[in-house]
C-alpha positions in Angstrom: -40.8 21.8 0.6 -39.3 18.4 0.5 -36.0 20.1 -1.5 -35.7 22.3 1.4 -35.5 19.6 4.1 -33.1 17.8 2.3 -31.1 20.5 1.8 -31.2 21.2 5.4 -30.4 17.8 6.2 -26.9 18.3 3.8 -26.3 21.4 5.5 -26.4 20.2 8.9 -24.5 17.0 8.0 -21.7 18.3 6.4 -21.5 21.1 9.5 -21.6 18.0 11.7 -18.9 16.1 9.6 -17.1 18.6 9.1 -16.4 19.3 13.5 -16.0 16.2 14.8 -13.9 15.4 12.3 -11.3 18.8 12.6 -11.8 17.8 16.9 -10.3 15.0 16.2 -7.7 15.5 13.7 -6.5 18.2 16.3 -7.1 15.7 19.6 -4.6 13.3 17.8 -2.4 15.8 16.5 -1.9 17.7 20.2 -1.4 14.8 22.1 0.9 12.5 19.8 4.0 13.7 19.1 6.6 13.3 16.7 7.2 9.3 16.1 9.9 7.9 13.7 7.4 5.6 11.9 10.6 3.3 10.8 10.8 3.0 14.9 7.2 1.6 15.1 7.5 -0.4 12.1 10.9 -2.3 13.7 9.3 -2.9 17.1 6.3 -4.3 16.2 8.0 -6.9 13.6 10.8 -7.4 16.2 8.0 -8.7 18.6 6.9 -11.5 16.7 10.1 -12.6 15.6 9.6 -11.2 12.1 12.5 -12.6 9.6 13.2 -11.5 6.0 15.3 -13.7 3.7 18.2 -11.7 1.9 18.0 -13.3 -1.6 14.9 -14.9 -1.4 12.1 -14.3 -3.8 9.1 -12.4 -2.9 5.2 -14.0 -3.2 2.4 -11.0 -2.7 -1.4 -12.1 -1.5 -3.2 -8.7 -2.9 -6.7 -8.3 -1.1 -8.9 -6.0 -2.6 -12.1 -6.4 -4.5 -12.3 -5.3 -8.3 -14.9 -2.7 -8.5 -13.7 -0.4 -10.8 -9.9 1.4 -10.9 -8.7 -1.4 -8.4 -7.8 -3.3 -11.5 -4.5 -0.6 -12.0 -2.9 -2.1 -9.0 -2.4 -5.9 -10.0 0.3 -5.2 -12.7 2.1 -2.8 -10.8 2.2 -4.9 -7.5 3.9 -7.7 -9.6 7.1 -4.8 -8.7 7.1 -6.2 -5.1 6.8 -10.0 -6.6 4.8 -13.0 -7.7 1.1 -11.5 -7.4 -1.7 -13.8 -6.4 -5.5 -12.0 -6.1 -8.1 -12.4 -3.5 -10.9 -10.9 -4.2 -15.2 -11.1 -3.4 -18.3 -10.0 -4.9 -18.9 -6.7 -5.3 -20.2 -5.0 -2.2 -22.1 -1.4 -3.0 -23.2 -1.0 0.1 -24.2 -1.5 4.3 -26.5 -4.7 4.4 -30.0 -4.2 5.9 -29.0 -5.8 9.3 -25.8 -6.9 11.1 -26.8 -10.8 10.5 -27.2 -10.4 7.0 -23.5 -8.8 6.9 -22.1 -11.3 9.5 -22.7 -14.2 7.0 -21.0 -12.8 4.3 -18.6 -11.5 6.7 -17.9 -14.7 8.2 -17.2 -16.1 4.6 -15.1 -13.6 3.3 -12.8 -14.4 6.5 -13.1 -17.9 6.3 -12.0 -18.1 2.4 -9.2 -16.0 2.9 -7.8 -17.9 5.8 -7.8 -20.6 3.7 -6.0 -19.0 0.6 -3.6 -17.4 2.6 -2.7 -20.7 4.1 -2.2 -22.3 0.4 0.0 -19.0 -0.4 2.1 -18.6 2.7 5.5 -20.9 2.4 8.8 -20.5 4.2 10.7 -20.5 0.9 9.5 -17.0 0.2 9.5 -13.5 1.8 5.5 -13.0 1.6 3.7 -10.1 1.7 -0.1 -9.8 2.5 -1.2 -6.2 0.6 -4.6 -5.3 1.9 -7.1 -2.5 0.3 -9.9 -3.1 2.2 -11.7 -2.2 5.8 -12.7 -3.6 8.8 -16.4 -3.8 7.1 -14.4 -6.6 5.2 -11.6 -8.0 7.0 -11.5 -8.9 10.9 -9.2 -9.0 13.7 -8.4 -12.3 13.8 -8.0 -13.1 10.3 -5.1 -9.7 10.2 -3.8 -11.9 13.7 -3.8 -15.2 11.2 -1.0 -13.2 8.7 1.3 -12.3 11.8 3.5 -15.0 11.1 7.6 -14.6 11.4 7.6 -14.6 7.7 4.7 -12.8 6.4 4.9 -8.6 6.0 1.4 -7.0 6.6 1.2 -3.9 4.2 -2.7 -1.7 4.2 -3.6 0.8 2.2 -6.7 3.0 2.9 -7.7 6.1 0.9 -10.9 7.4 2.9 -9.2 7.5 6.2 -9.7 10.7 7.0 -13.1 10.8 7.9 -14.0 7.1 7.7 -11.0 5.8 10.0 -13.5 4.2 12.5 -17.0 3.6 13.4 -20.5 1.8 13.0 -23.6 2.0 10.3 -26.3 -0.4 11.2 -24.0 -2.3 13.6 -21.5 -2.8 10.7 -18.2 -0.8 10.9 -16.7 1.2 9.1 -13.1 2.0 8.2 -9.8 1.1 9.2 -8.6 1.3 13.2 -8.7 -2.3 14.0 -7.1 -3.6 10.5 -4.5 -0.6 11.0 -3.6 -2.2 14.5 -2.6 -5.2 13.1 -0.7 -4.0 9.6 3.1 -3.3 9.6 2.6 -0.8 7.0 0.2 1.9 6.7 -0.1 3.5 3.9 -2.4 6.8 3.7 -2.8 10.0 1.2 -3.7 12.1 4.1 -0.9 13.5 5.8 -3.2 14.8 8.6 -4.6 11.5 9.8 -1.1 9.8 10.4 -0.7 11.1 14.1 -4.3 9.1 14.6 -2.3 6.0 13.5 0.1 7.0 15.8 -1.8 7.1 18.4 -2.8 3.2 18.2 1.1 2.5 17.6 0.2 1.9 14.1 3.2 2.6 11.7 1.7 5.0 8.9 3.7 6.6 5.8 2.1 9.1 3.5 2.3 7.3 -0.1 5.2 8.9 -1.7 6.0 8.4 -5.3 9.7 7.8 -7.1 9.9 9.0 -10.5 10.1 6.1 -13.0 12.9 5.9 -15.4 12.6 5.6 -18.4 14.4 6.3 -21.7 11.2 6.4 -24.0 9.5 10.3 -24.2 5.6 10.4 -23.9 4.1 12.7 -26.4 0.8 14.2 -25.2 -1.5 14.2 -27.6 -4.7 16.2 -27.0 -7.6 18.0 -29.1 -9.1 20.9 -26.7 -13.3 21.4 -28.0 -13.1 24.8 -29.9 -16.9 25.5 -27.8 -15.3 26.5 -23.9 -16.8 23.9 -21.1 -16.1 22.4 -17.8 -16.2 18.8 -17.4 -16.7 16.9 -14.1 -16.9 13.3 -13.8 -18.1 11.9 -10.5 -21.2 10.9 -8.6 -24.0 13.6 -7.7 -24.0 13.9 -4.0 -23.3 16.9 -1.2 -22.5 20.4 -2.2 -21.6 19.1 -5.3 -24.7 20.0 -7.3 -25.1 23.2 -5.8 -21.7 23.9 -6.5 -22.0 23.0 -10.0 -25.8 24.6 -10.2 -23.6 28.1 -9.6 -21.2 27.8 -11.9 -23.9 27.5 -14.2 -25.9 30.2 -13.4 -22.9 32.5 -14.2 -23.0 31.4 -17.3 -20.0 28.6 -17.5 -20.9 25.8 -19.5 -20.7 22.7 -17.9 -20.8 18.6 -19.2 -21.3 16.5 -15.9 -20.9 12.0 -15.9 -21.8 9.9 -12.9 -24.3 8.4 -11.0 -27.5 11.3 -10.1 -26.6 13.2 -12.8 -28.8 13.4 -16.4 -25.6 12.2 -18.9 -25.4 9.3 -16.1 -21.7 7.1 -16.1 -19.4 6.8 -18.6 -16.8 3.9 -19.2 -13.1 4.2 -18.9 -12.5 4.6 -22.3 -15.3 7.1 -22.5 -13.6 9.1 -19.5 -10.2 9.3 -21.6 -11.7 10.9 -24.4 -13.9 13.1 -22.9 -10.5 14.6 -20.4 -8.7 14.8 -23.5 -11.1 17.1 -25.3 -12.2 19.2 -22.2 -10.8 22.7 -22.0 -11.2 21.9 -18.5 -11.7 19.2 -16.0 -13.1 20.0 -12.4 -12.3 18.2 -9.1 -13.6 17.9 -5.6 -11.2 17.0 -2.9 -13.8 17.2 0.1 -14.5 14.0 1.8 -17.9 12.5 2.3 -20.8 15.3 2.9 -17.9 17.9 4.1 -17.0 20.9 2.3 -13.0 21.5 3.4 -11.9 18.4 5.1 -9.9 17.3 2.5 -7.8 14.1 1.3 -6.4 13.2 -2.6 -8.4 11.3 -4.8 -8.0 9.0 -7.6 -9.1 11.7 -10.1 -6.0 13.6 -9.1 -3.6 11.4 -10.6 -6.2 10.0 -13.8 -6.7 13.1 -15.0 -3.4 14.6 -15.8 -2.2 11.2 -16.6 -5.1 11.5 -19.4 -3.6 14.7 -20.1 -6.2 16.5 -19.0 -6.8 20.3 -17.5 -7.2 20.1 -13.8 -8.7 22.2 -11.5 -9.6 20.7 -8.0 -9.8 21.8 -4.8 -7.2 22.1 -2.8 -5.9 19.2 -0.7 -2.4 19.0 1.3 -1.4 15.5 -0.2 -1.9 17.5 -3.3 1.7 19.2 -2.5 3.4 16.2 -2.3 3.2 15.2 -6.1 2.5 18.5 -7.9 4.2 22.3 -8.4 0.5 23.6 -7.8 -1.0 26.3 -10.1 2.1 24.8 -12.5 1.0 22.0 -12.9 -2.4 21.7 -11.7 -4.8 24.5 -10.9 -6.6 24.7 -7.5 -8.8 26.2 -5.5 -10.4 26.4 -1.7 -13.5 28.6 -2.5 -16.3 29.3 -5.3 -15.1 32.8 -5.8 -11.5 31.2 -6.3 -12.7 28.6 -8.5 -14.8 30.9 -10.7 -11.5 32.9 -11.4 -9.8 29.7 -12.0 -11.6 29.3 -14.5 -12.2 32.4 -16.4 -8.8 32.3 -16.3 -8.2 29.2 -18.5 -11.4 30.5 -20.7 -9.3 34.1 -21.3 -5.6 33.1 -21.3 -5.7 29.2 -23.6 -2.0 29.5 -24.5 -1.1 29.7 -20.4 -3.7 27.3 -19.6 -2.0 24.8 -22.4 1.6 25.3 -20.5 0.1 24.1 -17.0 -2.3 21.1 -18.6 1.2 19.8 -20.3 3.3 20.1 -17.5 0.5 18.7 -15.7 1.1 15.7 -18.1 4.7 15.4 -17.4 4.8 15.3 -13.9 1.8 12.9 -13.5 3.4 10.0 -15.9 6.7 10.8 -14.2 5.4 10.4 -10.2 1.7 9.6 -10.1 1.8 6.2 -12.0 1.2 2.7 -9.9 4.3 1.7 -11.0 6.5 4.8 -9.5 3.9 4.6 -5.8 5.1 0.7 -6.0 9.0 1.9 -6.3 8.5 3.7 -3.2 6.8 1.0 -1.2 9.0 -1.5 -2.7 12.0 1.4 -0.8 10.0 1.6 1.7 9.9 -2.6 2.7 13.9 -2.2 2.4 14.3 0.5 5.0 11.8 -1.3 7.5 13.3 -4.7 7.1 16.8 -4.0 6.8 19.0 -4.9 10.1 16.3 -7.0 11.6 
């Protein structure tokens, strides 16, 4: 009996998710209209006098805690310029009360004032790069960074369903720290024109193919014995989801917290992507089922030279040839042929998983997202 209720409660909270948050994707999307984001970006730095120094070096303050992939963003960062690292303790989740947050809050704000002060200098174009939410960051610590010399650049990757709100008094995603960046950067195309709406400049995080003379072999051994693997936490439809596949008869090997093989390292991931015959993904966000954004897997898994099959997700588009490079689908029944497919026709299935490769160590790298953003600073800042 208690299964059943919290079943129910799923059910009915991914319904609920899932309207409010296509009512408001389509409020935003009817009543703004068509904005040159370079437009947005000019007037607000325009307004505070903003100045960037042809010739000068570049410093970067990167703001983001290290709690697991985060780690892949230091190096490539160092593109943009001299990297220094802000970070706090890891935070897994909503403290019991809003005093208990408001203390660590408060100190979070207070030590990054402080290094930010120590890293800002008037011999350098500096840049403030921020992964992080308003749970973390306040207003008047984004209003501390406006200076004429410093470039505000955030990145969110949940802002599709968590763009704003409140759990126990604490909030939750990005509308006030948005307000106050020069440059948003988002993988969901459909949540720009919300961005918009607050006159916050917002860019879909394009990718630039890196150069390079040296050819990557892929080197893979696919299991003889035909499974799906899936690597991520146990939560929402997943499990049912994965409970039918099952019962069909396709074998599956599941890591991540809730589920019995429990997590695996980095290192562990690699291996076991490169011996799958085939990886599955989930694109939904939160306890939805088709509100949709790109996730991290996307890009780790061909890069691994992995299989994929995930759900389908518009970002998705901009960085692969889909069903050529990546498989997808939008329901069970098209997921299920997916991967009978790949189980029936290997030789095919090998063609897309190394194209796959290809394309993902050609665009879907740090390094060739940080080309684009380091494009994308020139076009904003040029004729100021």
């Amino acid at each position: 009996m208690k299964k059943l209720l919290i079943n129910f409660y799923f059910i009915i909270k991914s319904i609920y998710q899932t309207c409010i948050t296509k009512i408001i994707l389509l409020y935003y999307k009817i009543i703004v209209s068509n904005i040159d984001q370079f437009t947005l970006v000019k007037t607000k730095l325009k307004k505070r006098n903003f100045i960037w120094k042809r010739g000068a070096p570049t410093r970067v303050l990167a703001v983001f805690s290290i709690n697991n992939w985060e780690t892949q963003l230091l190096d490539p960062l160092k593109t943009l310029g001299e990297v220094y690292h802000f970070s706090w303790p890891n935070i897994y989740d909503f403290f019991k009360n809003k005093s208990e947050w408001e203390v660590v809050h408060n100190k979070i704000n207070t030590d990054l004032i402080a290094e930010y002060d120590k890293f800002v200098s008037n011999e350098f174009n500096n840049i403030v790069f921020l992964y992080t939410s308003d749970f973390i960051i306040n207003k008047s610590t984004i209003n501390h960074f406006q200076n004429s010399n410093t470039l505000i650049i955030s990145f969110c990757w949940d802002d599709i369903l968590y763009f704003k709100g409140k759990v126990n008094k604490q909030p939750v995603g990005v509308s006030e720290l948005s307000k106050g960046a020069d440059i948003n950067l988002t993988f969901s195309p459909e949540t720009i024109a919300r961005y918009n709406y607050f006159k916050s400049p917002c860019f879909f995080w394009h990718s630039i193919p890196k150069k390079s003379k040296e050819h990557i072999s892929l080197h893979y051994q696919v299991q003889n014995n035909f499974y799906v693997l899936f690597i991520g936490s146990k939560y929402g439809h997943r499990e049912t989801f994965i409970n039918k596949l099952i019962e069909i008869g396709i074998p599956m090997r599941c890591f991540g917290n809730g589920w019995p093989n429990g997590g695996i390292s980095d290192e562990q991931m690699q291996k076991e992507i490169k011996l799958a015959p085939l990886t599955l993904g989930f694109s939904n966000v939160g306890y939805t089922r088709n509100i949709t954004t790109i996730k991290g897997r996307d890009f780790e898994v061909p890069l691994y030279g992995g299989l994929y099959l995930t759900q389908y997700s518009k970002g998705l588009e901009m960085y692969y040839n889909l069903n050529d490079e990546i498989l997808t689908y939008t329901s069970l029944t098209d997921c299920i042929k997916l991967i009978f497919w790949v189980q029936n026709f290997p030789e095919q299935a090998k063609i897309v998983r190394e194209a796959g490769f290809k394309k993902a160590i050609e665009k879907c790298s740090w390094d060739s997202r940080m080309i684009y953003l380091s494009n994308l600073i020139n076009q904003c800042v040029n004729e100021l």
